[in-house]
C-alpha positions as CSV (number, residue, x, y, z in Angstrom):
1,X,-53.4,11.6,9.0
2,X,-52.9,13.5,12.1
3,X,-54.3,10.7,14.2
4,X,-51.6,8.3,12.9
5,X,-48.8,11.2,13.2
6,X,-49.8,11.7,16.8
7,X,-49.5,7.5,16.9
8,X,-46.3,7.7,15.8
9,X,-44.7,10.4,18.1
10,X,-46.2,8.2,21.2
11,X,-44.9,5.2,19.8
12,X,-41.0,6.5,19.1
13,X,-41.2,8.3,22.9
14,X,-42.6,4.8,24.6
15,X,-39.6,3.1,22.3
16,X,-37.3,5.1,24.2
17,X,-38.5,5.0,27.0
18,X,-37.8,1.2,26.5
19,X,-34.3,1.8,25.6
20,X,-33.6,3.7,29.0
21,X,-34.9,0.4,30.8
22,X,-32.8,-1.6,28.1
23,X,-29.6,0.1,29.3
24,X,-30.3,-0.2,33.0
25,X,-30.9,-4.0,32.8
26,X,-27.5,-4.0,30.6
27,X,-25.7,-2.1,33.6
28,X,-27.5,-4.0,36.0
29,X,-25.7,-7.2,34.2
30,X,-22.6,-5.8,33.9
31,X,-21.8,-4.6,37.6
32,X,-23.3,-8.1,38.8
33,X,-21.1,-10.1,36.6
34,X,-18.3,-8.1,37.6
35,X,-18.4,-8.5,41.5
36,X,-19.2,-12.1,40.9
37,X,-16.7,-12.7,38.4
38,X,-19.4,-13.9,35.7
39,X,-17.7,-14.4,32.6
40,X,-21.2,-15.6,31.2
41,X,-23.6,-13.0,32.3
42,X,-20.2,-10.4,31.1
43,X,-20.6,-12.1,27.9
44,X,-24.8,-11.6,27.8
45,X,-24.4,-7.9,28.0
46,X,-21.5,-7.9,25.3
47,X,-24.2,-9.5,22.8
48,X,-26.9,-7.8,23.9
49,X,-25.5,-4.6,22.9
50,X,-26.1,-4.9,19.4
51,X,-29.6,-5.1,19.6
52,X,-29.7,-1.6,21.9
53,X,-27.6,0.1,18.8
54,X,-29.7,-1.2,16.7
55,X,-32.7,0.1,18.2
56,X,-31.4,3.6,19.1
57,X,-30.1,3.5,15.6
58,X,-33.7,3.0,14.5
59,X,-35.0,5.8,16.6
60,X,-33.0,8.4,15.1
61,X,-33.8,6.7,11.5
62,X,-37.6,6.9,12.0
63,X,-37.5,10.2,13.3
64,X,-35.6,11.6,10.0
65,X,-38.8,9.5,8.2
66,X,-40.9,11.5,10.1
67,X,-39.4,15.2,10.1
68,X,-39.4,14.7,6.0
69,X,-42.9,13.3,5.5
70,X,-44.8,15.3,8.4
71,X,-43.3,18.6,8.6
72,X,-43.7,18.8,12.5
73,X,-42.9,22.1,14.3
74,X,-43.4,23.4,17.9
75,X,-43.3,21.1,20.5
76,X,-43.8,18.4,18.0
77,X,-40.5,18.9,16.6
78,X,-38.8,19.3,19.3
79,X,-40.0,16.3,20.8
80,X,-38.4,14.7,17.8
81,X,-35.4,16.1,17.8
82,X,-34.8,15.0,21.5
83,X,-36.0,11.9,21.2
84,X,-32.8,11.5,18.7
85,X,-30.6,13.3,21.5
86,X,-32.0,10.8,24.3
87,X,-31.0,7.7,21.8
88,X,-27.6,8.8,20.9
89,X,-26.7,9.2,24.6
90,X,-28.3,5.5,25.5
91,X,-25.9,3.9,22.6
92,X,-23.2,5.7,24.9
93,X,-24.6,4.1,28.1
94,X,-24.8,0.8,26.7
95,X,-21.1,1.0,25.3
96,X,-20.1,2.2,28.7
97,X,-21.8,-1.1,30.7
98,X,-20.4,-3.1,27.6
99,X,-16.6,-2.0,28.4
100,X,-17.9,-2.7,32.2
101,X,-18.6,-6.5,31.2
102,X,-15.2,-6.3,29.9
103,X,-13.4,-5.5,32.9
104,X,-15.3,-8.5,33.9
105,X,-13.3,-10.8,31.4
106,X,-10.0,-9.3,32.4
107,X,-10.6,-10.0,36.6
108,X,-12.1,-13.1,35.9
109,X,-10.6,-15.7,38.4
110,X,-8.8,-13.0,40.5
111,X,-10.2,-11.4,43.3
112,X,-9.5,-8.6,44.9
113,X,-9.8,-6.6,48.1
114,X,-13.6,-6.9,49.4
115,X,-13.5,-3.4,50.0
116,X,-13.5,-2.0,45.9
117,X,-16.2,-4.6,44.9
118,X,-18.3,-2.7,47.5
119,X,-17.6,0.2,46.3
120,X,-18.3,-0.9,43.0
121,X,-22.1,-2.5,44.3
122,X,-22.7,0.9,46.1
123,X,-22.0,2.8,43.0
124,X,-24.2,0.7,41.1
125,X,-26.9,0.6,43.6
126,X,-26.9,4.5,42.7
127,X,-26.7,4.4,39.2
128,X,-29.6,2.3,39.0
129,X,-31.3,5.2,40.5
130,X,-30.6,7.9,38.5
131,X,-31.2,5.2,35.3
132,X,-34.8,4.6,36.9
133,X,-35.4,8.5,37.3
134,X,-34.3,8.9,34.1
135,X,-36.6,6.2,32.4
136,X,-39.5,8.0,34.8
137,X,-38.8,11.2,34.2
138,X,-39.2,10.3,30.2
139,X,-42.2,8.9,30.6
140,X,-44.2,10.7,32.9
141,X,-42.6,13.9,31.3
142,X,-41.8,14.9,35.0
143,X,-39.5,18.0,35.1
144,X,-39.1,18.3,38.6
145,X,-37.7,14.4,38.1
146,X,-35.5,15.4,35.6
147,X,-34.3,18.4,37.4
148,X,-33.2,16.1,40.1
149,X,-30.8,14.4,38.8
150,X,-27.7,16.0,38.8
151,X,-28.2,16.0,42.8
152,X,-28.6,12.0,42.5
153,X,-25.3,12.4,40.6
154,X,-23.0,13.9,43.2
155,X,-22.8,10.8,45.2
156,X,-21.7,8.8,42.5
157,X,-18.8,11.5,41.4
158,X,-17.8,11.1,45.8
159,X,-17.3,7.3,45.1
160,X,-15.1,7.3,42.1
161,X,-13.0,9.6,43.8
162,X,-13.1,7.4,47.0
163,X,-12.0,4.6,44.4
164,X,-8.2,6.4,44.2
165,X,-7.7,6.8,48.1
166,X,-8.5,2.7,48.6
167,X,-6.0,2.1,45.3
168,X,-3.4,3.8,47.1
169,X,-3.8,1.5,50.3
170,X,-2.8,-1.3,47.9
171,X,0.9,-2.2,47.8
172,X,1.5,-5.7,45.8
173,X,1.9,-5.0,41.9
174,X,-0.9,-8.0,41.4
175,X,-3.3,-6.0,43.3
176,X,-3.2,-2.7,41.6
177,X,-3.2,-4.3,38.4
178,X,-6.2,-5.7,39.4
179,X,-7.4,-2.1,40.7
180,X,-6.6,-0.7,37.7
181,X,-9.4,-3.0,36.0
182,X,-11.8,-1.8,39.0
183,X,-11.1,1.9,38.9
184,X,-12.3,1.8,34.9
185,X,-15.3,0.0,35.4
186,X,-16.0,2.9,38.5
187,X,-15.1,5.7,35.9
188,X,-17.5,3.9,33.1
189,X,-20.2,3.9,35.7
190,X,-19.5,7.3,36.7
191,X,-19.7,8.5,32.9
192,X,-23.2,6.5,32.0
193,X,-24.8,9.2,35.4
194,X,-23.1,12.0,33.6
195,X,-25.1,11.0,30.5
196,X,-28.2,10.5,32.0
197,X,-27.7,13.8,33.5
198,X,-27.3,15.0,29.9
199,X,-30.6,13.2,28.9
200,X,-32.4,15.1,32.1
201,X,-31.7,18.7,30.9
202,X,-33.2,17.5,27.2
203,X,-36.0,16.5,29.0
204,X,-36.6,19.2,31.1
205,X,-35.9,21.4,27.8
206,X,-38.5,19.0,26.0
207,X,-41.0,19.9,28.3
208,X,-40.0,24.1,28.8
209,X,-38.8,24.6,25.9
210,X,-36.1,26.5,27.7
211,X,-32.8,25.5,28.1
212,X,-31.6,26.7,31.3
213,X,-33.9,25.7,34.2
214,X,-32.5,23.6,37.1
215,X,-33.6,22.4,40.0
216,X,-33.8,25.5,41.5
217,X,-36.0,26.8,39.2
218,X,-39.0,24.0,39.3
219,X,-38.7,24.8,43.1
220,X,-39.5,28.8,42.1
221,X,-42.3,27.7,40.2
């Protein structure tokens, strides 16, 4: 009995530990299709978001299955219950690259000033490394990792701000409605780091068991 319990608490972590790469591909597809103006690919990660709510929607079911026929406490436990934490913020993620793909569909066959799609790719470019900490720091249950990111976040917080300085430089009303559409997909991209910030302090209060520790306070240890 315990050996399947054990089975099943490895198998619901590697699951999300799945999801985080799930969502990172999803972004991946959504900034891409933006900058090229890839109505397909836009449309790819609009579909493909049902099966990530569906899986994150079966983490958290499984879990409840699992609380009410195990009894787990202790780590075990709380393992579970941030497992169910981690899920609900990836469903957020997703959404977030989902209304990306979106913007996508609304540029389409307009383009812009070169200058805010590179902003856009280096933005990206750094979301896809706080996603990738993120999926390692789950899965190697690595607290200095998940203690990191909030400093792998800053950069991304500089970029949406340098977003509003470069829509200011615009004058024709075509362009800034076209900005507009830009300037959301930089906000959604700032928001899915500010969740997977969120999903590094569960994880570093999965592995401590204490809620408060930072970066600072791996480097004390």
């Amino acid at each position: 009995m315990r050996e399947q319990f054990n089975k099943e608490l490895a198998d619901l972590h590697a699951e999300v530990v799945d999801i985080v790469a799930a969502v990172g591909t999803a972004t991946r597809k959504s900034v891409t299709s933006l900058i090229n103006g890839d109505v397909d690919l836009a449309s790819e990660v609009i579909v493909g978001d049902d099966e990530i709510d569906a899986r994150c929607v079966g983490v958290e079911e499984r879990v409840l299955e699992t609380i009410a026929t195990q009894f787990p406490v202790a780590r075990d436990l709380r393992l579970l219950q941030s497992l169910t934490f981690i899920a609900m913020h990836l469903e957020r993620m997703a959404d977030l690259a989902v209304n990306i793909a979106k913007a996508t569909k609304r540029t389409a066959g307009r383009r812009g000033p070169q200058t805010l799609y590179d902003l856009i790719q280096a933005q990206g470019n750094l979301v896809y490394r706080v996603l990738d900490a993120t999926g390692a720091a789950l899965a190697e249950r690595d607290l200095e990792l998940a203690c990191k990111l909030p400093e792998l976040d800053e950069p991304i917080d500089h970029l949406y701000k340098q977003f509003f300085r470069e829509l200011a430089r615009l004058q024709e009303e075509e362009d800034i409605e076209w900005a507009s559409s830009m300037v959301l997909a930089s906000r959604y991209l700032e928001r899915i780091a500010d969740n997977a910030v969120d999903i590094g302090e569960r994880i570093a209060y999965l592995i401590t068991g204490e809620r408060d520790w930072s970066a600072e306070a791996v480097k004390a240890e």
